[in-house]
N, C-alpha and C positions, 0 to 999 in steps of 0.2 A: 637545865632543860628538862621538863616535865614530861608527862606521858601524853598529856593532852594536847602540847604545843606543837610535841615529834608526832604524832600521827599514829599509826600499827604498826611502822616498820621497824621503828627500832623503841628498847628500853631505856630505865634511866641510867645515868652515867655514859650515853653514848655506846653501850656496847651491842655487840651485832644480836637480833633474835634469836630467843631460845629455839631449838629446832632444826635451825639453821646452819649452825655454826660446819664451814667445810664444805657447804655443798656447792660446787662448782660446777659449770657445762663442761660436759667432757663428750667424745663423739661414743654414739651409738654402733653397732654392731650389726652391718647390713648385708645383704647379698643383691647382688645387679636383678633388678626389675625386670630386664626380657627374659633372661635366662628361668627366670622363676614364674612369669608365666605360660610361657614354652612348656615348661614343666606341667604346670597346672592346666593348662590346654589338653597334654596330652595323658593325662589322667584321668579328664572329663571323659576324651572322646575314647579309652581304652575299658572306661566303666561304665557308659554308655553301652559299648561293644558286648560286655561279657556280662552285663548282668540279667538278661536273656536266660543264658545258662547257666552261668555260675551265679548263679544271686547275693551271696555270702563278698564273692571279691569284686564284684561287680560295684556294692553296697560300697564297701570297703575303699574303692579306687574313687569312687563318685567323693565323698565326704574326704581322704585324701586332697581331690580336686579341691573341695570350696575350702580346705583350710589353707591350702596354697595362697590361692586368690583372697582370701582374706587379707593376709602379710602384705600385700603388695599396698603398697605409700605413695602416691603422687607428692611430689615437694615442688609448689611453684617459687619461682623470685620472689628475693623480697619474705619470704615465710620459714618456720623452719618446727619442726615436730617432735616435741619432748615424749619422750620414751617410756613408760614405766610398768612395770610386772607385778600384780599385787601391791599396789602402794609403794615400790620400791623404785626410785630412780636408775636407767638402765643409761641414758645417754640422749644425746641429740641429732637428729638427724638435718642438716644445714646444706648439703648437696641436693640441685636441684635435680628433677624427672622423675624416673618409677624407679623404686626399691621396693626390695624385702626387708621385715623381719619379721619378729614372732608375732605369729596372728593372733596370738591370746593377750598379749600388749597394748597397753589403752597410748593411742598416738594424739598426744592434745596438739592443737595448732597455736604457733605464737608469730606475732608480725615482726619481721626484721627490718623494717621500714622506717624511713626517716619521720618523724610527725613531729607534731608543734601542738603546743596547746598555750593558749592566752585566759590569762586571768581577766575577771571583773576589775572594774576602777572599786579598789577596798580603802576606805578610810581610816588612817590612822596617824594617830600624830608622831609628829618627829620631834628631833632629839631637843628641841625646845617648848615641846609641847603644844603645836600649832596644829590644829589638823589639817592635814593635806591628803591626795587622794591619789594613787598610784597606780599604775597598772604593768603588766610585763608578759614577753610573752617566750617560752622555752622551748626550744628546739630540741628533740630528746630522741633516743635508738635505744632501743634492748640490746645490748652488748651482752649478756647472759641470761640467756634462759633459761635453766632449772631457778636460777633464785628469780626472773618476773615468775614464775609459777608457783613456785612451792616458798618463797620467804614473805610473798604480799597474798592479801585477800584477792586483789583486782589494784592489776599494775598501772592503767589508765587512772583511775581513784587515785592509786598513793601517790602517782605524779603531780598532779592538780592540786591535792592537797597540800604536798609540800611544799611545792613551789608557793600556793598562797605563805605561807605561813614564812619562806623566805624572803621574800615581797614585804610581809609584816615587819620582820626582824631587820632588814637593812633598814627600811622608812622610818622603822623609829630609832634606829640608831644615827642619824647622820640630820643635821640640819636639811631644815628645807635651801634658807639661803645665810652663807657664812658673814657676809655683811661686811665683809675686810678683814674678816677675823681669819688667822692663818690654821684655818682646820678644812677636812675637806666637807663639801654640799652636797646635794640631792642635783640643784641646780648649776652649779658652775663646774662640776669633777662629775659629768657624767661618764667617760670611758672610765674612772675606776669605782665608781660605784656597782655600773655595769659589771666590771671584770669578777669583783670582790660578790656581786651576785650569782653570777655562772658557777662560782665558788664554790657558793654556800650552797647552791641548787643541788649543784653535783656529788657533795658531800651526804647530804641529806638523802637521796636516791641511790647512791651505790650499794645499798643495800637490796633494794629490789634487782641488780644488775642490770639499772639503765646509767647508759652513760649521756652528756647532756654536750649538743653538739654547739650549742649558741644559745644564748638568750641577751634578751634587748627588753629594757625601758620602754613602755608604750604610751604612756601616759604619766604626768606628774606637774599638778595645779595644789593651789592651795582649797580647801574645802569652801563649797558657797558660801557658808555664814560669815567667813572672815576673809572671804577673798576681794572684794571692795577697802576693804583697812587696809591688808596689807599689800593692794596694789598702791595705796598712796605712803604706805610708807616706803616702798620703793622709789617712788617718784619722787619723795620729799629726797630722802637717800642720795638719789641722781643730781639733783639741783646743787645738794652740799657738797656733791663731788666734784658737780661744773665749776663751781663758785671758787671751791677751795682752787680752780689749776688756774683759771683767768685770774685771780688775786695774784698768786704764784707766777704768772707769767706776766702781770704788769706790775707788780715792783721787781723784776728780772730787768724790765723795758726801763722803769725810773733811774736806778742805779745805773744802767749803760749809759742816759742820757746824762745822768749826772758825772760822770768817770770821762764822759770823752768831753765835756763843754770844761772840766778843769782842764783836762791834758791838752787840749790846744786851745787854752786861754781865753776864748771867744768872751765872755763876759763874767764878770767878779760879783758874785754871790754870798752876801753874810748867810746867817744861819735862819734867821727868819723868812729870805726871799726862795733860799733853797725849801724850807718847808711847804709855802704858798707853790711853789712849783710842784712838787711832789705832791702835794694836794687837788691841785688843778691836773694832773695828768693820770693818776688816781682815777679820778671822777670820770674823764674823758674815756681811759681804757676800760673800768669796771662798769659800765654804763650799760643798761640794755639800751634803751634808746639813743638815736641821735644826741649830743650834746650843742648848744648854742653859743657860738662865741661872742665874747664880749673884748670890743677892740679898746685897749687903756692908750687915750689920746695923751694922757700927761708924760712920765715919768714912772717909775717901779715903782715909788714911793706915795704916788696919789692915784 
């Protein structure tokens, strides 16, 4: 696996980004929201009060105030606020309403929300070199947020991209259609094609720490230029398979008639009248059309 193929998230060899290594969501270090602007309320309105006279603590109580009020965090549903102090990861904050923390702390916002993103129909050939045209669509949640922030450039990005790229990598691995051959398809094993995608999707992105809730096959045709051919060689396909069972199921039919007209006697058959029989019932059962009888006024033998 190359560097081009994997995206920015990871190196070659599969091993996790340099930078990276270790850094896990862990919780932030907060203090209750009302308490902390109670606090800061009443520093407003005590430096308010005194800076009349005393100017110095007046001064002092006011900026007090706005660093208070700065700390304070709103965390809606669904969202959750990475932490960090000078470039240094401090924790997450994932509890919703108002909190504190340090007001000199940059609080970036990250979505905790279910989303989905669907690929283009990308063409590529599969594993008999056909091109076909694919598409799929990923169901995906940030499960960790220090690494969506700090191990990808843009976690929407690395998602999208990988998933193309694993969309790429299953289509061309797997036949379009197996043909009766006992390997799996694109087209007839779609639950584990599916499954064995969510797979590789999920693989591929646990480095940014999303985890991947579902994805699904959206699309999977053969490419325009050869999709006229190889709808007829499906077709032709179909005919040899009908052919081969009504063959199969009318010499089933011959042999019964021939096993019960010896076992109860009904009439005496050398081997050439048996053949014209079997000949004649042949024709009758493999027939698409009607067949025409023809009534023998003489004898078997004329």
């Amino acid at each position: 696996m190359d560097r081009a193929a994997d995206g920015a998230g990871r190196v070659p060899g599969g091993q996790p980004p340099v930078g990276v290594v270790g850094l896990v969501e862990r919780a932030a270090r907060t203090a209750p929201g009302g308490i902390a602007l109670a606090v800061a309320l009443a520093l407003l309105v005590a430096g308010a009060a005194t800076v009349g006279n005393v100017r110095g603590l007046g001064v002092a109580l006011l900026a007090l105030g706005a660093l208070t009020l700065a700390g304070l965090t709103a965390v809606a549903p669904g969202q959750a606020r990475v932490v960090s102090l000078f470039g240094r990861y401090l924790g997450t904050v994932r509890t919703t309403g108002l909190c504190w923390v340090n007001p000199f702390t940059k609080r970036q916002r990250v979505s905790t929300r279910i989303r989905n993103h669907e690929t283009s129909a990308l063409k590529v050939n599969d594993a008999d070199g056909n091109p076909v045209e694919m598409a799929a669509v990923v169901v995906w949640q940030v499960s960790d947020t220090a690494k969506a922030v700090y191990a990808v450039e843009d976690v929407v990005a690395f998602v999208a991209t990988q998933t193309e790229t694993a969309v790429r990598h299953v289509a061309g691995s797997y036949p379009y259609d197996a043909r009766g051959a006992e390997r799996l398809s694109l087209r007839e094993n779609a639950e584990e094609i599916t499954s064995r995608l969510s797979d590789e999707i999920a693989e591929r992105v646990a480095a940014a720490g999303v985890s991947v809730v579902e994805s699904r096959i959206t699309r999977l045709s053969y490419a325009p230029e050869i999709a006229q051919a190889m709808l007829r060689r499906q077709q032709a396909d179909a005919v040899v398979d009908a052919r081969k069972r009504l063959v199969e199921g009318a010499v089933g039919m011959v042999r019964m008639a021939l096993e019960q007209l010896a076992a109860e006697e009904l009439v005496d058959l050398d081997e050439e009248r048996k053949a014209a029989m079997v000949s004649n019932l042949l024709v009758v059962l493999c027939s698409e059309s009607a067949t025409q009888p023809v009534v023998n006024t003489g004898t078997l033998y004329q």
